[in-house]
Short mmCIF file of the C-alpha atoms (twelve columns), coordinates in Angstrom:
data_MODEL
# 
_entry.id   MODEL 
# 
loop_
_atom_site.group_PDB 
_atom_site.id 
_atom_site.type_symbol 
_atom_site.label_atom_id 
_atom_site.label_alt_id 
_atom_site.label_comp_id 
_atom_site.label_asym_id 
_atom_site.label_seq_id 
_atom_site.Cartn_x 
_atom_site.Cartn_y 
_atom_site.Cartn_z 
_atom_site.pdbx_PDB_model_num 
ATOM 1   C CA . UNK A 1   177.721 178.101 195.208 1 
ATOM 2   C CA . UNK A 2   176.701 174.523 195.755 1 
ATOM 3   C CA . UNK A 3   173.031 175.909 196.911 1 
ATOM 4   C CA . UNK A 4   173.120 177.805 193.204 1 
ATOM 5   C CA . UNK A 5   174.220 174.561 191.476 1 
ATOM 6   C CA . UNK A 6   171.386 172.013 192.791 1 
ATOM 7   C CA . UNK A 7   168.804 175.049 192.327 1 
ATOM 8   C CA . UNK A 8   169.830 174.988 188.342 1 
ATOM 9   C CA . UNK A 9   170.255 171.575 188.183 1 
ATOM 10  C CA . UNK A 10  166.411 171.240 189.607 1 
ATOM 11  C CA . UNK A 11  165.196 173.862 187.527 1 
ATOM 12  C CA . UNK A 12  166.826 171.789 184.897 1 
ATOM 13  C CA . UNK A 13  165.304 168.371 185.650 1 
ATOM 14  C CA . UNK A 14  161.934 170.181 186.241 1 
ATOM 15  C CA . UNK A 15  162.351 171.544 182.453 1 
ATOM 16  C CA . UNK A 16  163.381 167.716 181.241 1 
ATOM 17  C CA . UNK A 17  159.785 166.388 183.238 1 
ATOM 18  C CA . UNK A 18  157.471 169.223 181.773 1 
ATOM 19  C CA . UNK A 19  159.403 168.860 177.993 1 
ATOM 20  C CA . UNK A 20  157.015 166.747 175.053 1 
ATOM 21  C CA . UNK A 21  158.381 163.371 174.265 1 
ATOM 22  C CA . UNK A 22  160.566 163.031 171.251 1 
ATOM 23  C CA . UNK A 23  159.982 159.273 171.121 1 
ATOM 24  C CA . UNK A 24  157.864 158.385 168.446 1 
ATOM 25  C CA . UNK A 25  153.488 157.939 169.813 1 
ATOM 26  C CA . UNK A 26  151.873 155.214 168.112 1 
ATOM 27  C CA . UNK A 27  149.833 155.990 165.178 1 
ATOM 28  C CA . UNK A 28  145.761 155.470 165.440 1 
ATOM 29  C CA . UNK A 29  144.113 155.484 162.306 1 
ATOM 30  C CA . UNK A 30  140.601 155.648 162.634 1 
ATOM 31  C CA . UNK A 31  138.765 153.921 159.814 1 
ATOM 32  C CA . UNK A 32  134.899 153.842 158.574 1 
ATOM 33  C CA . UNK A 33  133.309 151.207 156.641 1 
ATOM 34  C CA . UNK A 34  129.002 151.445 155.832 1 
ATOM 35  C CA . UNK A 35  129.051 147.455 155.546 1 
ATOM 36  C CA . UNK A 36  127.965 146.395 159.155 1 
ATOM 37  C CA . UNK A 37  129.928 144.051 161.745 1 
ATOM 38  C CA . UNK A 38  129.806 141.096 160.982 1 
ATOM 39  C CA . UNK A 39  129.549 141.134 157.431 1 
ATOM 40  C CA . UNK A 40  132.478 139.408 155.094 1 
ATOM 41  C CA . UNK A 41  133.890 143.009 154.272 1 
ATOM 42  C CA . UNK A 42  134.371 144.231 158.068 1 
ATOM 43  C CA . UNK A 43  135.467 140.635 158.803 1 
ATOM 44  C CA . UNK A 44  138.508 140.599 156.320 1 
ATOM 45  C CA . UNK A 45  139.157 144.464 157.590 1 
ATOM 46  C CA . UNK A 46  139.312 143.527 161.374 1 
ATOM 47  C CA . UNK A 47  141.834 140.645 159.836 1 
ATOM 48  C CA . UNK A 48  143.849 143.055 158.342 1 
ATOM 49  C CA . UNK A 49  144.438 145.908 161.332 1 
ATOM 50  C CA . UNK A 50  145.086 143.168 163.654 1 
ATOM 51  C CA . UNK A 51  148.048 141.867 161.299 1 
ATOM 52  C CA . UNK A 52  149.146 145.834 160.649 1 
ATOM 53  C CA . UNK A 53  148.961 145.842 164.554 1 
ATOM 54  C CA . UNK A 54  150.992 142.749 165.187 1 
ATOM 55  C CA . UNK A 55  153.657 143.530 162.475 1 
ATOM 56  C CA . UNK A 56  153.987 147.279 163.723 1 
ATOM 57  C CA . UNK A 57  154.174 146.111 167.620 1 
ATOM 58  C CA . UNK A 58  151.288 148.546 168.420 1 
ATOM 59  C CA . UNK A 59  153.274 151.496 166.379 1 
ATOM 60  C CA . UNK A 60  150.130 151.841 163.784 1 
ATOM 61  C CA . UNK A 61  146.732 150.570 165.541 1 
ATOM 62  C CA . UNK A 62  142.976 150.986 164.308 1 
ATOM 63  C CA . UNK A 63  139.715 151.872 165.262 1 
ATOM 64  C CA . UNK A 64  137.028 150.713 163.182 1 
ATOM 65  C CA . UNK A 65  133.825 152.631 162.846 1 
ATOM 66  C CA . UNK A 66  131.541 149.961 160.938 1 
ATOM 67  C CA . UNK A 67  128.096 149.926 159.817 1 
ATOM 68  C CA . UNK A 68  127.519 153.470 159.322 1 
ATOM 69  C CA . UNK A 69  128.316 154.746 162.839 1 
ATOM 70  C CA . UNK A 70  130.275 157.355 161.421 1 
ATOM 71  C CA . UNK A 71  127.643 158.002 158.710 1 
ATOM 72  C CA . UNK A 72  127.323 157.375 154.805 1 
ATOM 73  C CA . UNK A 73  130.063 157.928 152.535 1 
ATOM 74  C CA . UNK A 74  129.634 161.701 151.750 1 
ATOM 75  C CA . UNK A 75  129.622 162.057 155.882 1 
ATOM 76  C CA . UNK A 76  133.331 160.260 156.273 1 
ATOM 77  C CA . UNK A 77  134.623 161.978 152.936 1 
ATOM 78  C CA . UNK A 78  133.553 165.109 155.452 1 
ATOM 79  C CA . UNK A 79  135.109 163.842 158.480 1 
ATOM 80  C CA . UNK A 80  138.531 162.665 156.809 1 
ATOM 81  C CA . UNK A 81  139.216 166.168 155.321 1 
ATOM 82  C CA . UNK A 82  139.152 167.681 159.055 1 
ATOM 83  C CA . UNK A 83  141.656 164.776 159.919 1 
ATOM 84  C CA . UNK A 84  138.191 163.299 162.410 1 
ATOM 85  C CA . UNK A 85  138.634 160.097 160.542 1 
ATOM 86  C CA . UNK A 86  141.722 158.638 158.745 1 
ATOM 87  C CA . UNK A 87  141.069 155.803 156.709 1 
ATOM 88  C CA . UNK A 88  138.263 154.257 154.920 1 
ATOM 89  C CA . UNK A 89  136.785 151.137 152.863 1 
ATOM 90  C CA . UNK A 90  134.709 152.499 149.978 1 
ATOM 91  C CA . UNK A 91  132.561 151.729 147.510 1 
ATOM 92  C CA . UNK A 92  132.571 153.108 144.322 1 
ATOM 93  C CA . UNK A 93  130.409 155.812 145.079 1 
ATOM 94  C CA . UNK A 94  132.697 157.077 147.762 1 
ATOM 95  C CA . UNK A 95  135.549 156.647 145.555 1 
ATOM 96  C CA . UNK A 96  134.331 158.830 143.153 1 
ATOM 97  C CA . UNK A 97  133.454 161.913 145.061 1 
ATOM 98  C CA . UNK A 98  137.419 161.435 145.788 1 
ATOM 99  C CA . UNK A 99  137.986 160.754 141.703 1 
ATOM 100 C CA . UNK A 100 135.817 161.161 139.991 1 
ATOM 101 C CA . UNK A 101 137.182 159.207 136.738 1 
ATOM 102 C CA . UNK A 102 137.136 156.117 138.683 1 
ATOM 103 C CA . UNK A 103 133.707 155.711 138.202 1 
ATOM 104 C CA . UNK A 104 134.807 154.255 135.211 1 
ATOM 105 C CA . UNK A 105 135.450 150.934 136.785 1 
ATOM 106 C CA . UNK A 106 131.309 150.820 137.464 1 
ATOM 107 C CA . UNK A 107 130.452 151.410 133.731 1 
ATOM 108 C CA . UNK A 108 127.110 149.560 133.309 1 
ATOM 109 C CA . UNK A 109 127.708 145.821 131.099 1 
ATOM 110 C CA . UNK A 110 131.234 147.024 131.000 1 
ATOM 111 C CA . UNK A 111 132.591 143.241 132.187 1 
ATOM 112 C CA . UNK A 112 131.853 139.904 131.153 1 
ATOM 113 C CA . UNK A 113 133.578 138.187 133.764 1 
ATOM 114 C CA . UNK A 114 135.852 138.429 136.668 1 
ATOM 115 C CA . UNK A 115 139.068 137.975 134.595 1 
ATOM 116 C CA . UNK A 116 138.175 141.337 132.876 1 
ATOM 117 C CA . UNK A 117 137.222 142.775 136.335 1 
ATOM 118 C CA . UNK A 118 140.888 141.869 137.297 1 
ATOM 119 C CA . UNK A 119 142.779 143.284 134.199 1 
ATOM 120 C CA . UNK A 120 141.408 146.313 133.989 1 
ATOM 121 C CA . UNK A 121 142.119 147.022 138.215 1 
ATOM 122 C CA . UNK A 122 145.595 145.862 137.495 1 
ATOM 123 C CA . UNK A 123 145.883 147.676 134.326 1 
ATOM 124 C CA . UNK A 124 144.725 150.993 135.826 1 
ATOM 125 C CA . UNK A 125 145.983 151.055 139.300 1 
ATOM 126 C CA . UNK A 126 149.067 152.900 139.382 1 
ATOM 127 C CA . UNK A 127 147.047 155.783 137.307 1 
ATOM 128 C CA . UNK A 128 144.052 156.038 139.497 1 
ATOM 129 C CA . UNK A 129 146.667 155.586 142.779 1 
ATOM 130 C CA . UNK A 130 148.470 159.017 140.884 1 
ATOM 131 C CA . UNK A 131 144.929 160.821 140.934 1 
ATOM 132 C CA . UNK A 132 144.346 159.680 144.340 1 
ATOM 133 C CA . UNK A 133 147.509 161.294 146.043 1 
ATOM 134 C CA . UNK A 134 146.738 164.709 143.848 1 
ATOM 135 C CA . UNK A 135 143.637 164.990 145.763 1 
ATOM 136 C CA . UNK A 136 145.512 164.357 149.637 1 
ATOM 137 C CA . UNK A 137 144.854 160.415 149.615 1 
ATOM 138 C CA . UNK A 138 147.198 157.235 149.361 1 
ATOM 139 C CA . UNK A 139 144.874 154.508 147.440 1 
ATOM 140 C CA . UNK A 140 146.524 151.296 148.938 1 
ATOM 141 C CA . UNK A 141 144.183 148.619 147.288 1 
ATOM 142 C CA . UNK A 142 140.985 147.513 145.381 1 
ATOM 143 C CA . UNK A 143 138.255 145.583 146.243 1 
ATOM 144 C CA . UNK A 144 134.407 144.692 145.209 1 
ATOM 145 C CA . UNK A 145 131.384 143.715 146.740 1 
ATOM 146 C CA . UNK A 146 130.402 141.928 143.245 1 
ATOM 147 C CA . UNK A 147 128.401 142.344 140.378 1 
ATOM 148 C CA . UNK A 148 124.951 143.418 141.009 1 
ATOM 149 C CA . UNK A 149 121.738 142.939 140.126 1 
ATOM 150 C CA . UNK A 150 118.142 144.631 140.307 1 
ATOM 151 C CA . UNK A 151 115.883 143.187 143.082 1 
ATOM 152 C CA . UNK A 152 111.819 143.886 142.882 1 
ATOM 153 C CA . UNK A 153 109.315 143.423 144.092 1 
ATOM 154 C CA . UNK A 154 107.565 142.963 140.785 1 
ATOM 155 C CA . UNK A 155 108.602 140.768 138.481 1 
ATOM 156 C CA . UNK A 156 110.902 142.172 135.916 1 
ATOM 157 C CA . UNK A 157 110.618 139.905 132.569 1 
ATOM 158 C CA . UNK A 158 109.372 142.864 129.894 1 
ATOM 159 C CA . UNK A 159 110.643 146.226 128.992 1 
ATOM 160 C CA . UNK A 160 107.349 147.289 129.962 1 
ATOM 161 C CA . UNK A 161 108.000 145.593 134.000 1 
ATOM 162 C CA . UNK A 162 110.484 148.425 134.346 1 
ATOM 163 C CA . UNK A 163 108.671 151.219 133.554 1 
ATOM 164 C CA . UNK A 164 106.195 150.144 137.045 1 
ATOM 165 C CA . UNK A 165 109.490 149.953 139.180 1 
ATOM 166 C CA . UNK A 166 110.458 152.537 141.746 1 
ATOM 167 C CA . UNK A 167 113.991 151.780 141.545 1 
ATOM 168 C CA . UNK A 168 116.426 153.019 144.747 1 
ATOM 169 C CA . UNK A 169 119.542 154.804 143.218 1 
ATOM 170 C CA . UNK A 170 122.414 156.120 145.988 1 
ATOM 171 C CA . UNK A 171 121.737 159.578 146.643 1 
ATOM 172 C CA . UNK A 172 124.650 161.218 144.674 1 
ATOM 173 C CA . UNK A 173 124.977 158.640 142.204 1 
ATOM 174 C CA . UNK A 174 125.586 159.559 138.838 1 
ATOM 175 C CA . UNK A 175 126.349 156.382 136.746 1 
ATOM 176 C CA . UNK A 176 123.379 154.737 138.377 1 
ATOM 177 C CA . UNK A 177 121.058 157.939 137.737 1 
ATOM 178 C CA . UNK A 178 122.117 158.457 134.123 1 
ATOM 179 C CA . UNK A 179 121.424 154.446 133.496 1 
ATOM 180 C CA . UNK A 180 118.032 153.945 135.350 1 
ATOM 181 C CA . UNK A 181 116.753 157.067 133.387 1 
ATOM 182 C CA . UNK A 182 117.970 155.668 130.425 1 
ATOM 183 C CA . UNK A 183 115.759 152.530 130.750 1 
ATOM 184 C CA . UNK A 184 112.807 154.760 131.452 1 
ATOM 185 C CA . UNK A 185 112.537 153.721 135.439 1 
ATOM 186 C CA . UNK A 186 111.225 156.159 137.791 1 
ATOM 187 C CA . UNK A 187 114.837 156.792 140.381 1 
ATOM 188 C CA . UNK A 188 114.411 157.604 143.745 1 
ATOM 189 C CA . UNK A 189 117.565 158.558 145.111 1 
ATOM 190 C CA . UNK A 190 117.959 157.617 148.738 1 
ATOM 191 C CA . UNK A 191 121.266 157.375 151.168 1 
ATOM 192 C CA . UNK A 192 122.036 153.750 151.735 1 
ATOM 193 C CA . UNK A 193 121.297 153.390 155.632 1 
ATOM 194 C CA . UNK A 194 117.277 154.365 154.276 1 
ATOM 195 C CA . UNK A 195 116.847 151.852 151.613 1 
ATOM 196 C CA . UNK A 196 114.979 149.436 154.085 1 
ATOM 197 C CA . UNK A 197 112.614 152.256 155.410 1 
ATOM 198 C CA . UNK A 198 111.680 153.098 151.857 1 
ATOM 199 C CA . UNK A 199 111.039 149.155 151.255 1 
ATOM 200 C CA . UNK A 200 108.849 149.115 153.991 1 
ATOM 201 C CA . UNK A 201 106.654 152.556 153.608 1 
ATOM 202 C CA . UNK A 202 106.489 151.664 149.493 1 
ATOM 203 C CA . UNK A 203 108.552 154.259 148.745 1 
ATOM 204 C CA . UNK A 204 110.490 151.895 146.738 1 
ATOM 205 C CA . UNK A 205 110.066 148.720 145.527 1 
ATOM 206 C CA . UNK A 206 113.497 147.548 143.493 1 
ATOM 207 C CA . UNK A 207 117.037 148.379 144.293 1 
ATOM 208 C CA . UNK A 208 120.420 146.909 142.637 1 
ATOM 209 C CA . UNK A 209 122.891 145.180 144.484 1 
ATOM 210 C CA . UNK A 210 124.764 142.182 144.929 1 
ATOM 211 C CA . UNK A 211 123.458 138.660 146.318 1 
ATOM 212 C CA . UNK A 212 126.030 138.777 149.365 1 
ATOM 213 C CA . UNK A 213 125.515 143.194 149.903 1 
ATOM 214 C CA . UNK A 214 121.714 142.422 149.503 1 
ATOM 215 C CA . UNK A 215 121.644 139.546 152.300 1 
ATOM 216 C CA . UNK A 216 124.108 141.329 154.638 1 
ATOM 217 C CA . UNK A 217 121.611 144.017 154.823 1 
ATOM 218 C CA . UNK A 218 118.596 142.065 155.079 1 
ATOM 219 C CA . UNK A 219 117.138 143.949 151.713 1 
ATOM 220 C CA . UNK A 220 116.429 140.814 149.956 1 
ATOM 221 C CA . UNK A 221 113.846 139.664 152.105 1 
ATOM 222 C CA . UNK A 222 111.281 142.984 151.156 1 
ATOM 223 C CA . UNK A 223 110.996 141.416 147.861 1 
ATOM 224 C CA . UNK A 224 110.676 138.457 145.685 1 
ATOM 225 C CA . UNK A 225 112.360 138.767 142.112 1 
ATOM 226 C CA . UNK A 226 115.686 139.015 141.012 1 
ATOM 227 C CA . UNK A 227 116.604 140.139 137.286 1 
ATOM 228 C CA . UNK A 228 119.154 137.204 136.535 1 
ATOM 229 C CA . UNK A 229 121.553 139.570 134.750 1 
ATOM 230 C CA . UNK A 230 124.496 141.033 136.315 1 
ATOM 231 C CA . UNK A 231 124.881 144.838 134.905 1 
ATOM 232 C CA . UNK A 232 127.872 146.120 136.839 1 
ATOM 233 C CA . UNK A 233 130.569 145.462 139.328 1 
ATOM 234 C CA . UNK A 234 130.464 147.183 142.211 1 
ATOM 235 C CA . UNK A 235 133.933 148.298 143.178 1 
ATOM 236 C CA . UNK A 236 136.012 149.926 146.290 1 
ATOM 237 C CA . UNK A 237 138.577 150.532 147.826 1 
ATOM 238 C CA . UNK A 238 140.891 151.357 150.459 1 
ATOM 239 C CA . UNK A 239 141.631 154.850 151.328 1 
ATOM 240 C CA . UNK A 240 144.106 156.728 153.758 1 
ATOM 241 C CA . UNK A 241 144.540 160.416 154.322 1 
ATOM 242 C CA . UNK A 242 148.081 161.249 152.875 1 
ATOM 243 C CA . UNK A 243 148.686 163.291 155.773 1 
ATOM 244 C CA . UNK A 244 148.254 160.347 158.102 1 
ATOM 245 C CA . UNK A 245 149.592 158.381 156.030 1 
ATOM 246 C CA . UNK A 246 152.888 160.455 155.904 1 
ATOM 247 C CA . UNK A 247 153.020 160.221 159.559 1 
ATOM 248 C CA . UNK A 248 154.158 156.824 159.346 1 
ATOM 249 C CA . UNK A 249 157.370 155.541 158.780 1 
ATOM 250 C CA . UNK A 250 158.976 154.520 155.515 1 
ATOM 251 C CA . UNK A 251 159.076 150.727 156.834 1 
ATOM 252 C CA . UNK A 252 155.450 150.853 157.913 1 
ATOM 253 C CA . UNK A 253 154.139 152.802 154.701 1 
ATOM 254 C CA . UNK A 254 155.303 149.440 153.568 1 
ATOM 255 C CA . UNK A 255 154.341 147.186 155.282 1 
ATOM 256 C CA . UNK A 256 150.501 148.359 155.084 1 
ATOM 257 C CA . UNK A 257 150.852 148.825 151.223 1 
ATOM 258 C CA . UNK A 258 151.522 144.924 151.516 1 
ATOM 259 C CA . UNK A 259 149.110 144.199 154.482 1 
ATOM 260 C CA . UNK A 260 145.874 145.914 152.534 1 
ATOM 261 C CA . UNK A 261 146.734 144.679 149.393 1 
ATOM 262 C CA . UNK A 262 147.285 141.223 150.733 1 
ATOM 263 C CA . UNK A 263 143.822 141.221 152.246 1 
ATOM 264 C CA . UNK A 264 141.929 143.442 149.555 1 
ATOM 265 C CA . UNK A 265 142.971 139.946 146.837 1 
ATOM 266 C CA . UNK A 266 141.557 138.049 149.869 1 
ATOM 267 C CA . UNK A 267 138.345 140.007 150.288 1 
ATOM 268 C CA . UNK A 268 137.899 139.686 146.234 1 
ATOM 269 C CA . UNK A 269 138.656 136.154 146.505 1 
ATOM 270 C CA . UNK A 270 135.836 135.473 149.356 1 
ATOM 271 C CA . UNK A 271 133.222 137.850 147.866 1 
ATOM 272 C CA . UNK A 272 133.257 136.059 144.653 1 
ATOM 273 C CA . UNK A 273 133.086 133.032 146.377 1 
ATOM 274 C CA . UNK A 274 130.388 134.390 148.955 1 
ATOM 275 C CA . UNK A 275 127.941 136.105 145.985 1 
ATOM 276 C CA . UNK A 276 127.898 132.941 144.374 1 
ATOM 277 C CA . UNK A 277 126.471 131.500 147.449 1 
ATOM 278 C CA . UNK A 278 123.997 134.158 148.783 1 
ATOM 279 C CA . UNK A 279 122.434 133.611 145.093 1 
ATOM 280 C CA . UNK A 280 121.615 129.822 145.639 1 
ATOM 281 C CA . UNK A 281 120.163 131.095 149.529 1 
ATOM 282 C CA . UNK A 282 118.004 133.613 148.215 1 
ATOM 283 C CA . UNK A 283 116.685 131.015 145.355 1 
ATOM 284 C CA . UNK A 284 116.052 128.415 148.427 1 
ATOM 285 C CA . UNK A 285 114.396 131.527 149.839 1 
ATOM 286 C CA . UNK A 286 111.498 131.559 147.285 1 
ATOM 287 C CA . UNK A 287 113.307 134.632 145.482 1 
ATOM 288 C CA . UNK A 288 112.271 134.022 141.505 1 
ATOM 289 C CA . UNK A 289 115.480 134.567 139.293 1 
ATOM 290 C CA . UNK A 290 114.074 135.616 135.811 1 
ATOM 291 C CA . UNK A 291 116.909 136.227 132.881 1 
ATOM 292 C CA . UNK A 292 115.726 138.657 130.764 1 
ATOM 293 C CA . UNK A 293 113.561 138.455 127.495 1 
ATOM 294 C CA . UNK A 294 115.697 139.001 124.198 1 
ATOM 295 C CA . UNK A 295 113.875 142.491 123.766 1 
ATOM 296 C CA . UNK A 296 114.914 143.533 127.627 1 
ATOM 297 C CA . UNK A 297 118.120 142.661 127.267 1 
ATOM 298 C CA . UNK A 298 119.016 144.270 124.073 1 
ATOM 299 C CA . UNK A 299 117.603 147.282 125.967 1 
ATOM 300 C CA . UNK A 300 119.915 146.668 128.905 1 
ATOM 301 C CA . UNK A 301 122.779 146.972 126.684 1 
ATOM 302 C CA . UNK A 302 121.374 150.358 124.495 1 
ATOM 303 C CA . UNK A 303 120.489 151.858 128.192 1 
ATOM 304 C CA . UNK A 304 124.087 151.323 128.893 1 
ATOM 305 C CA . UNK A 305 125.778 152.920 125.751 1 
ATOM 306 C CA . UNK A 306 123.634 155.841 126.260 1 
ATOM 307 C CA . UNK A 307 124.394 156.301 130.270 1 
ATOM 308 C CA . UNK A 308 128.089 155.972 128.961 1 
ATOM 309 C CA . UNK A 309 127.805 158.400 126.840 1 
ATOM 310 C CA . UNK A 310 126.345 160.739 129.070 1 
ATOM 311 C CA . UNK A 311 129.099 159.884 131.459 1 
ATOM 312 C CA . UNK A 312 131.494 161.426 129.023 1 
ATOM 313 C CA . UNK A 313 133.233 163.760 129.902 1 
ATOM 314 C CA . UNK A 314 131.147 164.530 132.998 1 
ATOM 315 C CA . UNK A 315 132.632 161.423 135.238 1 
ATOM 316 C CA . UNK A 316 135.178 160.207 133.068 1 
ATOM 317 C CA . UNK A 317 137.146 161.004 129.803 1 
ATOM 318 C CA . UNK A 318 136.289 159.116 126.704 1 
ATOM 319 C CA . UNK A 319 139.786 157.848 126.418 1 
ATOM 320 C CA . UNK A 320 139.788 156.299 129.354 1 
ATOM 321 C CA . UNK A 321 136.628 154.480 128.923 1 
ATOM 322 C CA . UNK A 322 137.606 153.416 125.713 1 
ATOM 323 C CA . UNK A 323 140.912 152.250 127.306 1 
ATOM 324 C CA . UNK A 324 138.944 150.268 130.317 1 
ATOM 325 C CA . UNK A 325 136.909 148.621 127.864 1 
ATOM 326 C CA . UNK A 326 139.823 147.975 125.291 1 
ATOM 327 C CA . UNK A 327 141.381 146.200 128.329 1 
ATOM 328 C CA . UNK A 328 138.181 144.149 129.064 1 
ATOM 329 C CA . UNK A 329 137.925 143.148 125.893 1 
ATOM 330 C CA . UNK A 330 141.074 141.197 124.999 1 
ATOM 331 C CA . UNK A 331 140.612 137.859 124.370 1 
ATOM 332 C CA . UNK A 332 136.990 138.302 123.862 1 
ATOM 333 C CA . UNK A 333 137.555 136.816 120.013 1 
ATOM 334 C CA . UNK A 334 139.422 134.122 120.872 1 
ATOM 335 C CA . UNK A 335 136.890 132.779 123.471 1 
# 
């Protein structure tokens, strides 16, 4: 009997030793960003995971995947919907394959100035964050890289300048197709990791960006004109899967809603701050900042209502452009 007893009672412990653990495993979420180390995006992101790491006692850890490494934004959007990558820091572009409608955010001449920028996020957030989570993703903040501009290498002062330029447009970009046809450029649509090989072989010769995006990756120094008029701002965002997301506890679903959107105002705060600056660099640089003739800018603006109007419905629904630019344009008369 006692032989029979210790044989059960090892087959027993043997069965406890081989049985999964039902204490919780931490939770890795492995993020991609196409801005490279080093840059004031990725700096503010490895900011943020360490403070998610720190707060969560190593319960909800990160590994980054900067500069591309996990390939452009269509190549993550891949990877996160076969759970390969988890969470990501996109641009606008990448946030609209997700949603389309936020596109509407990068509506060419949309916003004046950054206080419109920052109404019309606030205004819309909880409505885009809905669309979000109907497509299997938890939008947890917004950022920017900044208002950009169009870099050439020619100078750009006439209607007639733009006609000459072989303008770069992200390879699945829409807005920025419909808008640089529209002003009667030639658009070569490239993925973002080529845009320096096609500055070198000729292939292009003008891309749009902003000051800080242009001097992280070293585009600015291919040419030597700038077309002193800021046409859109170029937005992101922060992006989990919702089924990694769901993995998570209530109190740390929480605690990185508060994290990211702690460090997203921060990384708005420092890009503004950091454009600003990269502008006055390049222009100690040699680069020649030309605002626009009368005539080009009036065609600026009628390239822009027609791109918008070919945007409608195909990106976005009228009524919610006309509600984004309602938004951006209180207080307009009183100014």
């Amino acid at each position: 009997m006692k032989k029979l007893t210790k044989s059960i009672y090892g087959i027993l412990l043997l069965l406890s030793l081989l049985a999964p653990s039902t204490a919780p495993a931490g939770t890795v979420l492995k993020t991609a960003v196409v801005m490279p180390e080093g840059s004031t995006w990725t700096q503010v992101l490895h900011e943020m995971t360490a403070e998610v790491e720190a707060r969560t006692e190593g319960a909800v850890t990160f590994q980054v995947y900067a500069g591309g490494i996990s390939g452009d934004e269509p190549d993550v959007i891949r990877k996160m919907r076969v759970g390969r990558i988890q969470a990501a820091g996109f641009s606008g572009i990448g946030m609209g394959v997700l949603v389309p409608e936020v596109r509407v955010l990068e509506s060419v001449l949309l916003f004046r100035d950054h206080g419109e920028v920052d109404r019309v996020r606030e205004a819309l957030f909880d409505e885009f964050a809905a669309r979000f989570e109907k497509k299997g993703y938890v939008l947890l903040g917004f950022f920017e890289a900044g208002f950009t501009y169009v870099f050439s290498g020619r100078p750009l002062h006439q209607v007639a300048d733009l006609k000459q330029t072989k303008m770069w447009i992200w390879k699945g970009d829409q807005i920025a197709e419909r808008y640089v046809s529209a002003l009667g450029m030639e658009a070569v649509p490239l993925h973002m990791t080529d845009v320096n090989t096609g500055l070198e072989t000729g292939l292009i010769d003008g891309f749009y960006a902003p000051p800080l995006a242009a001097m992280a990756l070293q585009w600015y120094a291919r040419v030597g004109h700038v077309l002193d008029y800021p046409l859109v701002n170029s937005s992101g965002g922060f992006v989990v899967t919702k089924r990694a997301f769901g993995r998570l506890s209530a109190e740390h679903q929480q605690l990185l809603r508060e994290v990211v959107k702690k460090y997203c105002t921060k990384l708005v705060a420092s890009t503004r701050v950091e454009n600003a600056q990269a502008k006055t660099i390049m222009a100690g640089a040699g680069l020649d900042f030309a605002v626009p003739s009368e005539e080009l800018r009036r065609r600026l603006h009628a390239a822009a209502k027609t791109a918008a109007q070919r945007n409608i419905p195909a990106v976005y629904p009228k009524a919610l452009y006309d509600r984004a630019a309602a938004l951006a344009a209180e207080g307009r008369a009183a100014q």
